[in-house]
DSSP file (Angstrom, degrees, kcal/mol; ACC not computed):
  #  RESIDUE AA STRUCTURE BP1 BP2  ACC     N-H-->O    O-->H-N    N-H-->O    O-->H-N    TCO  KAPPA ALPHA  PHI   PSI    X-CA   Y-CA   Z-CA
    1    1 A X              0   0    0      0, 0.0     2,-0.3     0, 0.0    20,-0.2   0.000 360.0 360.0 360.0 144.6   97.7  106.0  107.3
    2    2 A X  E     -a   21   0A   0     18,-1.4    20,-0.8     4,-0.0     2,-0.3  -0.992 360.0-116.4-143.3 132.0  100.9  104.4  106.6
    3    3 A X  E    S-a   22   0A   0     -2,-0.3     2,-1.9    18,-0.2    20,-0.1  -0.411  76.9 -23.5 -85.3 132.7  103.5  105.0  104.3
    4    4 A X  S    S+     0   0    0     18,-1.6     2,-0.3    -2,-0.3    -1,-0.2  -0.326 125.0   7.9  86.7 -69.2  104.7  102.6  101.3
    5    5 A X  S    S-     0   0    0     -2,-1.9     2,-0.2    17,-0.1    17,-0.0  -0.937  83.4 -93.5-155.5 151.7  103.4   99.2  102.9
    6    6 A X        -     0   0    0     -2,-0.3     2,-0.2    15,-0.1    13,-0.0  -0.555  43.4-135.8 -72.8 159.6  101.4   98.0  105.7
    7    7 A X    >>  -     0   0    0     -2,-0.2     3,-3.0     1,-0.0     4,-0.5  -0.908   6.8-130.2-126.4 142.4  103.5   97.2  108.5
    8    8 A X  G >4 S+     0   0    0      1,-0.3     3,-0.5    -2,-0.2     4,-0.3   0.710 106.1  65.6 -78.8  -9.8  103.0   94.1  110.4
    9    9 A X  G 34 S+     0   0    0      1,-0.2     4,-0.4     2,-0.1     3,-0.3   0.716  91.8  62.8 -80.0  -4.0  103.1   95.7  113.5
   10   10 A X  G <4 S+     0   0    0     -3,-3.0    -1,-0.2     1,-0.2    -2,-0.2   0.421  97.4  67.8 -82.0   1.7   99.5   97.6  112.5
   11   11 A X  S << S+     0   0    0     -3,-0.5    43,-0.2    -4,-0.5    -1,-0.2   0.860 103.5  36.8 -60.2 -42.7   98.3   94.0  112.4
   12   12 A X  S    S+     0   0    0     -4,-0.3    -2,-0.2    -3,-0.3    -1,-0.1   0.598  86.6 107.9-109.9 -31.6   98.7   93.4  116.2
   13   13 A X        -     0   0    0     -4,-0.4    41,-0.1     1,-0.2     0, 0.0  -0.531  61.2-151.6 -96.0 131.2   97.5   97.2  117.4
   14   14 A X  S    S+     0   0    0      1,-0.1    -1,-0.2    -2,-0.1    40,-0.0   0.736  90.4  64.7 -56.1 -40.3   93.9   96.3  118.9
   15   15 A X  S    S+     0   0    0      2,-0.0     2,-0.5     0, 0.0    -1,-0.1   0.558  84.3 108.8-119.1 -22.2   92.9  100.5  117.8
   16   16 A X        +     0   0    0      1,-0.1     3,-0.1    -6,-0.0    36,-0.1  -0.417  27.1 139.4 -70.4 126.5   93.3   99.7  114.2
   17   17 A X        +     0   0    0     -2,-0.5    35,-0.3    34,-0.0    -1,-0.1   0.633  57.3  30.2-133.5 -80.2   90.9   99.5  112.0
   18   18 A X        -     0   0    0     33,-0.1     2,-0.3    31,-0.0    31,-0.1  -0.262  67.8-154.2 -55.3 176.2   90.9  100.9  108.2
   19   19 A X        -     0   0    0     -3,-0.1     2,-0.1     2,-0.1    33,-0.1  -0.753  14.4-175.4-168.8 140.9   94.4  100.9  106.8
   20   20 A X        -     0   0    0     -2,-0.3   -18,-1.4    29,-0.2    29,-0.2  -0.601   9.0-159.0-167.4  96.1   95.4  103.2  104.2
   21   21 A X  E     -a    2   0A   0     27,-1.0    27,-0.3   -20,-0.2     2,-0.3  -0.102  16.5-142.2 -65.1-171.5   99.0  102.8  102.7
   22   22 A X  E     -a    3   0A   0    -20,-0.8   -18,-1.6    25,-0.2    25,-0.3  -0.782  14.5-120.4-158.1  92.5  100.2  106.0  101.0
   23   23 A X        +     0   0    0     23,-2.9   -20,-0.1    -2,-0.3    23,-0.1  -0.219  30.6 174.0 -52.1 107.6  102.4  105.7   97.6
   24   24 A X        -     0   0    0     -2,-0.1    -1,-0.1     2,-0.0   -21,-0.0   0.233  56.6-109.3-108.4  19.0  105.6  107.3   98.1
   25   25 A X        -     0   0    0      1,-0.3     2,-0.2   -21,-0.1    -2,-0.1   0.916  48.6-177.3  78.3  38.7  106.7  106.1   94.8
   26   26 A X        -     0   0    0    -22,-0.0     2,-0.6     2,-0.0    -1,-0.3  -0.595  37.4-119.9 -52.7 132.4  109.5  103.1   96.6
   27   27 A X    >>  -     0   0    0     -2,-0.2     3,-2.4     1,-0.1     4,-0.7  -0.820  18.4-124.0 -70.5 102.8  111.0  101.8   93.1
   28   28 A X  G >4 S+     0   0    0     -2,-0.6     3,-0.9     1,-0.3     4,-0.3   0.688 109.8  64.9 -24.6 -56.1  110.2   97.9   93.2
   29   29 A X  G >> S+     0   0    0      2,-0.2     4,-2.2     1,-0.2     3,-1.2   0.787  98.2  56.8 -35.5 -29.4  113.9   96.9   92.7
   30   30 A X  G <4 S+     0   0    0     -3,-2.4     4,-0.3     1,-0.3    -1,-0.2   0.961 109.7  44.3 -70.7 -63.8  114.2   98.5   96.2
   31   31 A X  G << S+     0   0    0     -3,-0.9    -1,-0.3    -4,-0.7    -2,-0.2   0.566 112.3  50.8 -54.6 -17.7  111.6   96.1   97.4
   32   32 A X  T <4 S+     0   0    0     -3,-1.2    -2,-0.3    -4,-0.3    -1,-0.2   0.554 105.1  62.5-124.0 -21.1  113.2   93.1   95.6
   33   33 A X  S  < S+     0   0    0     -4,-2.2    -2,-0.2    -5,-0.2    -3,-0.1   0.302  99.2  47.9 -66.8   1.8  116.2   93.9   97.0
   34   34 A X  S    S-     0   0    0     -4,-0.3    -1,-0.2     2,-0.2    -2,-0.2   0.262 121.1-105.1-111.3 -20.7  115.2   93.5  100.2
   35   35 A X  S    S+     0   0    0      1,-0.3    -3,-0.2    -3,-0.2    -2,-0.1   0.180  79.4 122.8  83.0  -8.2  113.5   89.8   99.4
   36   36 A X        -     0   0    0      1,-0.1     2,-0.5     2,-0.0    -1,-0.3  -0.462  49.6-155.3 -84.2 157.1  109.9   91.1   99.4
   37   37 A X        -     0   0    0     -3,-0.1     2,-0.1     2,-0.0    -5,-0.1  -0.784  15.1-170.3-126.1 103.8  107.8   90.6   96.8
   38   38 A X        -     0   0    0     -2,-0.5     2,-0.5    -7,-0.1   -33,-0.0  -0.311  15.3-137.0 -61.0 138.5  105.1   93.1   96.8
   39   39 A X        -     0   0    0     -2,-0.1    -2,-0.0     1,-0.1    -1,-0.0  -0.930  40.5 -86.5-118.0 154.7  102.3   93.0   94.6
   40   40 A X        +     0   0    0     -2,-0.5    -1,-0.1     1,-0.2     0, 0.0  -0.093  53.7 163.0 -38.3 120.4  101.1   96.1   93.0
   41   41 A X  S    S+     0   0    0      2,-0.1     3,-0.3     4,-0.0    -1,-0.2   0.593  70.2  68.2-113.8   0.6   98.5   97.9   95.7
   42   42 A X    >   +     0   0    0      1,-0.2     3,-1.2     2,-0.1     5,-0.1   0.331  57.4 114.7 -87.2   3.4   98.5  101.2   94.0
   43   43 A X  T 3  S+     0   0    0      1,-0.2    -1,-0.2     3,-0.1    -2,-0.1   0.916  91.4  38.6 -21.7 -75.7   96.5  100.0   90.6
   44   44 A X  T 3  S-     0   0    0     -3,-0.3     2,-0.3     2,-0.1    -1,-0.2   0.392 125.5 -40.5 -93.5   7.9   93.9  102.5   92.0
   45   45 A X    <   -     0   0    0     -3,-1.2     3,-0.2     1,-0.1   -22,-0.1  -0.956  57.6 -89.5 173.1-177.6   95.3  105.6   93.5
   46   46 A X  S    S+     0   0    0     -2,-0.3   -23,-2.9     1,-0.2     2,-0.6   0.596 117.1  42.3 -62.9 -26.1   98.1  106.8   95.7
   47   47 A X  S    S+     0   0    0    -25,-0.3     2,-0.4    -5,-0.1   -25,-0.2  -0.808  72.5 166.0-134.6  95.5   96.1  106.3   98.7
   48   48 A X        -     0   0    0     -2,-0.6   -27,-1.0   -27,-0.3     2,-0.3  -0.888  30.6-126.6-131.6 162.7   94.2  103.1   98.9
   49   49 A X        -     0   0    0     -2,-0.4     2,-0.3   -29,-0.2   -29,-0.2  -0.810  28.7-167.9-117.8 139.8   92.4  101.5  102.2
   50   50 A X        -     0   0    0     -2,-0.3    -2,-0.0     0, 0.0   -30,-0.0  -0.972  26.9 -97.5-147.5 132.0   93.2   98.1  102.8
   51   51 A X        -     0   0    0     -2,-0.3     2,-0.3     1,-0.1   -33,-0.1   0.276  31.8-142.0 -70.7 144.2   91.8   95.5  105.0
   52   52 A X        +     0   0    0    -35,-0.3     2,-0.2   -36,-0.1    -1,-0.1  -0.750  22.2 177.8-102.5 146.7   93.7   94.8  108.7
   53   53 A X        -     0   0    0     -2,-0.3   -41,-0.1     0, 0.0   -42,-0.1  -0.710  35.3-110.1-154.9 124.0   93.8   91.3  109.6
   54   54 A X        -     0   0    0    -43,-0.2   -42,-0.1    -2,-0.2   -43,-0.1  -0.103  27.9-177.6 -66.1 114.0   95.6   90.2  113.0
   55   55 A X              0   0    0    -47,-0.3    -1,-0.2     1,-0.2   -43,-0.1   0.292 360.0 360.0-102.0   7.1   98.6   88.4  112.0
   56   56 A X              0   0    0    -45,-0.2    -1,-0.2     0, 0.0    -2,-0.1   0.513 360.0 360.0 -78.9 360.0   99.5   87.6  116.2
C-alpha cells in the first residue's frame, strides 16, 4: 500500500507486486501545482489496486 500516488520508486523494487494507492483526499490543485497531472484513480474507491510495471 501506498499513499496518494504510486511512487516510481515501487516500479523498480523486484518484491512488488499488487499496488494499492490509498486516497488521502490530496486536493488536485496541490498536484497541479507541482506540474503533475494526475488522472482521477479513485473513480472506484479509496483504495484501489493498480498494475506495477518496471519503469528502470
Amino acid at each position: 500500500m501506498t499513499l496518494a500516488l504510486p511512487k516510481v520508486g515501487l516500479g523498480r523494487a523486484a518484491n512488488v507486486g499488487a499496488l494499492y494507492p490509498a486516497d488521502i483526499s490530496v486536493p488536485p490543485a496541490l498536484f497541479a501545482a507541482m506540474g503533475l497531472e494526475v488522472p482521477v484513480i479513485f473513480r472506484s474507491g479509496s483504495v484501489v489496486a493498480v498494475r506495477v510495471v518496471d519503469v528502470s
